[in-house]
Structure formats: structure tokens, C-alpha cells
C-alpha positions, 0 to 999 in steps of 0.5 A: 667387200666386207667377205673380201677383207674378212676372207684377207684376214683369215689368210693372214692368221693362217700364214702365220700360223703356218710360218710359226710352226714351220720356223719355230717363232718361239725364242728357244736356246740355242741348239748350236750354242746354249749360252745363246738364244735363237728367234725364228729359228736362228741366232740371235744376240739380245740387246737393248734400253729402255727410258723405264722397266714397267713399258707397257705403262709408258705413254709413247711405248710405239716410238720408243720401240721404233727407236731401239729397233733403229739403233739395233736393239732387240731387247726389252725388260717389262716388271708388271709393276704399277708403282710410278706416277700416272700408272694404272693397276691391274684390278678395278675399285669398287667403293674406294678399294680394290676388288681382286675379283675384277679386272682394270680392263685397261691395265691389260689392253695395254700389256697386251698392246706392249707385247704386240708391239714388241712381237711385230718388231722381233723385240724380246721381252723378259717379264719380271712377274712379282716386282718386288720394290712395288711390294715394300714400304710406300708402295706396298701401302698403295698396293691393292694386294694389301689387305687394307686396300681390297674386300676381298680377305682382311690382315687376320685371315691372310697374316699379310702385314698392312704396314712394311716400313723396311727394305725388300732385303729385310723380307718382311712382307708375308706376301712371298710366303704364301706357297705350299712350301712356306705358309700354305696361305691359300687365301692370299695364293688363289688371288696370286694365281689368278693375277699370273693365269692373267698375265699368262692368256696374254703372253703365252700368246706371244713367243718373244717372252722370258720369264723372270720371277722376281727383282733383286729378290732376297726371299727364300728359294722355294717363291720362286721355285713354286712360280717357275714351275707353275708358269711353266705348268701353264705354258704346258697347258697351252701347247708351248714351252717356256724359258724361267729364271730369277733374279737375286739381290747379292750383287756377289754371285757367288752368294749362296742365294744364287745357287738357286738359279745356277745349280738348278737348270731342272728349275731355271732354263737361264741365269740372269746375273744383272746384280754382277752389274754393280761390279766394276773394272776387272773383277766385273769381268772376272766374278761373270767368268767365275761363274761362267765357268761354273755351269760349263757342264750345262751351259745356259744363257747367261743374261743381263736385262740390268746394267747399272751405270750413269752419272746421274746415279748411284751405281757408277757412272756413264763409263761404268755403264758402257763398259759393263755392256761391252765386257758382258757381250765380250764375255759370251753373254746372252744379252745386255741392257742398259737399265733405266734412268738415272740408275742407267743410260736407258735409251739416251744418246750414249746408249743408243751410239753403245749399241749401234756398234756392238750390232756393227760389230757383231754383224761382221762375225759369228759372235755365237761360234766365239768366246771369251779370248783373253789369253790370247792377249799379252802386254794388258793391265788390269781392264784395258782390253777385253778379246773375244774369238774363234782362233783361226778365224775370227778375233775382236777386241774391246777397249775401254779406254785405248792402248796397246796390247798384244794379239796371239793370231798365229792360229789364223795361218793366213793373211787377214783384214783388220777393221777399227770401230770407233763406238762413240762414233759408230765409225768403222775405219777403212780396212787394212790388211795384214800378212799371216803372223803370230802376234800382232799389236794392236794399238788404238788410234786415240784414247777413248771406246774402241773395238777391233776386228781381225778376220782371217782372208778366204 
């Protein structure tokens, strides 16, 4: 009996083996469309919330996944922070501190566990490595990095500050200065490595990961130049590859910060533009397609594993938040998550009923064989309808609060069928079908969030 279910096991790790070699389990750009990403080898449209950012210290991590699975999320943020109450940290304490030597076994079954998870589910994670809020001021007091909590190097040998009373944006924690191209401290580096080789013997067995060095980061370039490369280095190492990006904290991305990441594909495979999300209305669309447009020449995904917005928060409210989702797909980015409460709708009911419908919506077109349309639009104010499209064949619009707007669909030559969505409600209407023509009104059945899709007849 034993030989029989040790025999069962060894042909279930051979099978997926073979069908991960065979498809390509690893999540790739896409080779049809880089400002996408594939999974299993086929497109795939990441979206997602989540009730927090570090996840894989939540205590309920599995229902929580099963409920973005069932909405039709598929995207997941993961900082590997320690900060929150009931957190555990990565090291273990030896008489009151911490001993960077050794490891806080649980801390990692947990991560481990998280990606485990997330992979069974075809959820993608995007890791942030160095969460940097946890870095600053209470936190980094807390911090077993800090050489006042640890035995292993002391403020003098490591010119690490045990005291950080300012903002992340003031920079003044010696931390993020320890690689070769700023401080060289060796000292402080050797442990650094050791935390990321950590991460790395867990996720690199996983191919559901991104990797993101930073959050809102307003260090120098050369931090997370030096961690991209040397995880990339690691992947290497182990027999795959990996996809890098960093985060910064201008929320205007035309900020000289973000040049780091846009004008640095050799460095950076992807962009996460999250900070955009502060940004509303119109010119949160058009500072995204600004630089959209700036990378036309070596399109990449574009993400957004942060959309800012609720009514409990301090970064607009619940409409901000929702709108932001929608304008980011509609604007041909790679993903779109909902942030954390009370900066964001997280995984609440709001959130949940947002991405429903963009995956009805996007499930009824080739999403990744379209781009932004809104020159197909006329009669539209600022922010009042948003089109993405494959003229002549396909075309959706977005919006935010009903009207009535103007359609170019004279590429389509065709009959077609006309579908309305009703997001809040996750509610298609029943089909209409129209004769071949050059513009059609488009007019929303009632104020409030809605989508529309005209797909031409076969």
C-alpha cells in the first residue's frame, strides 16, 4: 500500500514536470503582444484585490483566494513585509534579538504555503522585495535589520542609523545604500543576500512570480538596478528566467525617477506605473498613455498591482477606485488591482462586482488584439467614455457615469451585435443587432458604471 501511493506520488511530479516543459508553465510576455503577459503558454489579463499586501501572513489566506478565484481574479500583490500586528518576522531571536544567522522557520512555511496556493490556482503573484515603509520611522525600530535589535553587526561597523524619524521619501536610512555602486557596505550586503537567496529557494520553485524591487521607492537608481540583476542572476542559476521591475513614489510619471524603469528594458522587463494611480479623471488616462506611447518602440507590460481609491481613504474615493481599474484595462494595461483597505476597495463587495465584469467583458473579445480607441469616439467630454478596439472587428466602451457618445464603426462593414453590461450588477442585456454603418450612438440605459460591446457578425 505504502510502494502504491509513493509510486502515485512520483507520477504526479513526473506529469508535472513534463506538462511544465511541455506549455511553458512560467508566466512570460507575451510573444503575440508584449504589452501582455501569458500563463500556460496563452494570454492572460491579470486582475485582481486583495484585503492586504503582505498575504501570506493573512490568517485565512486559502478562502481568500478562492474568493478572488471565484469572481475571476487572478492576480495577487505580496510586499515581504512584517510590519502589521500578529506578523511574524523572517529571522529568529536569540536572547531578546534577533540572530540574522537563522531563520524564523514559520515565517517561511507560510510563504511558502502562499505561493503554493496562488500556483494551484493560476493566481500570479507580484513580490515586492524590500517594502520599504517597514524600513522607516516605528517600523524600522521594530526591525530586526536594525542594528539595535540584532547580534550580528552594531551602528558603527555598518553606519546603519538606529533611530529613522522621517519619511521614506527623505531617504535617510543607510540600508538602501549598502550596494557595490553606492556604500559598498559589505557588512549589511552579506545579510541582504542572504534574505533574497532565502526568498528565491522558495519562489523560484513557482513560475506564477513577478518580481518588484521596491514600494513607492525614492532611493537612487543604482538599489534596485543592483537587486534586479542579482535575482536575476539567481534565477539564471537555477535553470529559468524572470521578469523585474520597480516601483517609485512620483505619483507623475514623467518624473525623472521613473526613467530608471521606462528607458531601462536591459534592466527592467516590465513597468509598474501604480503611483499614476493618484491620478484622476482624464489626466489619469492621459499621463498612462503619455508614457504608453513613450515605450512604443519596445512595448512591455504595463502594470498596476496598486489602484488607490476608497471613501474610507486618503486617495479619492470609491468612484476614483473603480474608474481607475476600468481606464487602465481600457487603456491596454497588463493588469489592474485593487489596493488594500482603507487606501483601496481591496476585495469588498465593490471590488468584487468591478472584476466580475471586466472578465465577462473581457471573455467575450480578444482583449489582447485591441488598444486603446478613443479616436473612434466623438460627441465625449472629458472622462465620460473610454473605447477599446480591433476596428473591424470588435470594439468596447466604458462609462463611468452613462451618456451618450459617438462610435466610429465604419471599419466593421458588417452587421453586428451589440451587448450592454451593467458592471455594478455584473448583468449582461439581452443582444441587439445592428446593420453595417459608419457611426453609431451609443447611449447608456441609465446613469451609473457601464460597458459596451459591439462585435461584428461572421
Amino acid at each position: 500500500m505504502a510502494y502504491r501511493k509513493l509510486l502515485t506520488i512520483l507520477i504526479a511530479i513526473f506529469v508535472m514536470v513534463c506538462v511544465h516543459t511541455a506549455i511553458g508553465n512560467d508566466i512570460e510576455i507575451y510573444k503575440s503582444n508584449p504589452a501582455y503577459w501569458q500563463y500556460h503558454g496563452r494570454a492572460v489579463l491579470l486582475l485582481g484585490g486583495t484585503v492586504d499586501d503582505n498575504l501570506f501572513q493573512i490568517p485565512d489566506l486559502k478562502e481568500h483566494l478562492d474568493l478572488l478565484k471565484s469572481v475571476g481574479g487572478n492576480y495577487v500583490r505580496n510586499t515581504m513585509s512584517s510590519r502589521d500586528v500578529g506578523n511574524i518576522r523572517p529571522f529568529r531571536k536569540v536572547n531578546a534579538k534577533y540572530d540574522l544567522d537563522r531563520w524564523n522557520n514559520e515565517y517561511w512555511r507560510r510563504f511558502e504555503r502562499f505561493l503554493g496556493l496562488t500556483y494551484e490556482r493560476d493566481i500570479i503573484v507580484q513580490i515586492e522585495v524590500w517594502a520599504t515603509f517597514d524600513y522607516y520611522r516605528d517600523n524600522w525600530a521594530a526591525n530586526p535589520f536594525n542594528p539595535k535589535n540584532n547580534i550580528n553587526y552594531t551602528a558603527a561597523e555598518t553606519g546603519l542609523p538606529e533611530q529613522v524619524t522621517t519619511h521614506p521619501t527623505r531617504t535617510e536610512n543607510n540600508f538602501f545604500r549598502s550596494v557595490p555602486a553606492e556604500r559598498n557596505r559589505k557588512t549589511v550586503l552579506k545579510h541582504q543576500q542572504r534574505f533574497v537567496d532565502k526568498m528565491l529557494s522558495y519562489s523560484l520553485k513557482f513560475g506564477n512570480v513577478l518580481y518588484c524591487m521596491d514600494n513607492e521607492t525614492s532611493v537612487t537608481a543604482q538599489w534596485g538596478k543592483y537587486w534586479s540583476e542579482y535575482i536575476k542572476a539567481g534565477a539564471k542559476a537555477a535553470g529559468v528566467s524572470v521578469h523585474t521591475t520597480e516601483m517609485w513614489d512620483p505619483w507623475d510619471l514623467a518624473h525623472r525617477m521613473h526613467s530608471a524603469t521606462f528607458d531601462h528594458p536591459e534592466t527592467y522587463s516590465f513597468v509598474d506605473i501604480s503611483q499614476n494611480n493618484h491620478q484622476k479623471g482624464q489626466q489619469h488616462w492621459d499621463n498612462a498613455q503619455r508614457q504608453r506611447s513613450r515605450i512604443a518602440g519596445k512595448i512591455r507590460p504595463l502594470n498596476n498591482v496598486k489602484i488607490y481609491g476608497a471613501d474610507a481613504g486618503r486617495f479619492g474615493s470609491d468612484r476614483d477606485g473603480m474608474e481607475r481599474f476600468w481606464r487602465n484595462i481600457f487603456g491596454g494595461m497588463a493588469s489592474a488591482r485593487f489596493h488594500r483597505p482603507e487606501s483601496g476597495l481591496g476585495l469588498g463587495k465593490k471590488a468584487q462586482a468591478n472584476i466580475r465584469s471586466m472578465r465577462m467583458l473581457t471573455d467575450k473579445m480578444d482583449v489582447f488584439s485591441c488598444g486603446p480607441g478613443n479616436d473612434l469616439l466623438s460627441d465625449r467630454k472629458p472622462n465620460e467614455a473610454y473605447c477599446l478596439a480591433n476596428p473591424g472587428r470588435e470594439y468596447a466602451v466604458y462609462f463611468p457615469d452613462g451618456a451618450e457618445v459617438t462610435l466610429d464603426i465604419g471599419a466593421l462593414k458588417k452587421p453586428a451585435t451589440v451587448r450592454w453590461l451593467d458592471i455594478m450588477k455584473s448583468k449582461w442585456s439581452e443582444a441587439s443587432r445592428i446593420e453595417a454603418m459608419s457611426k453609431l450612438t451609443l447611449r447608456c440605459p441609465s446613469r451609473g458604471y457601464w460597458a459596451v460591446l459591439i462585435t461584428g457578425n461572421r
